[in-house]
N, C-alpha and C positions, 0 to 999 in steps of 0.2 A: 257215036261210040259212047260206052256207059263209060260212068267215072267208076275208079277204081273204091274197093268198099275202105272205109275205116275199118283201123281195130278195134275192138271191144274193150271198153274200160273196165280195170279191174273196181273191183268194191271192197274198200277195208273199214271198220269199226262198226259203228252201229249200221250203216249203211248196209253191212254184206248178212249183221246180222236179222235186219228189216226182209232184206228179201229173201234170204234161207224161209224165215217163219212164211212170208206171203207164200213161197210156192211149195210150202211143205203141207200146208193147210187151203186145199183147193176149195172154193167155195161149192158147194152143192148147186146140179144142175137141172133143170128144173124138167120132170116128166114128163113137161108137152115137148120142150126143147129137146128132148133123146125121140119122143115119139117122131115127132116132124124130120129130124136127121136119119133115121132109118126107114119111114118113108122114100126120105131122096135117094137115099141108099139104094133101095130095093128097084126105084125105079130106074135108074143109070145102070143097076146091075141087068134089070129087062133087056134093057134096048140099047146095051154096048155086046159086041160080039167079035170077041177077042179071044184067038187062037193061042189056049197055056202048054 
């Protein structure tokens, strides 16, 4: 049986405001890394065959 989740700590002073800025400013991602994920994309999208 899993163990039950923790809660999420909150973040207060510089802390909360360290990670606001890291996830307001995503790093650029790099156009072979989008090429190769829509690749995978395209092919799971082939050869999956599910009734919408």
């Amino acid at each position: 049986m899993a163990r039950p989740i923790k809660e999420t700590p909150e973040l207060f002073g510089k802390d909360a405001e360290r990670f606001e800025k890291l996830i307001s400013q995503p790093l650029p991602v790099p156009e072979s890394d989008r090429d190769r994920a829509r690749k995978a994309y395209e092919i799971m999208k082939s050869i999956s065959n599910f009734q919408w």
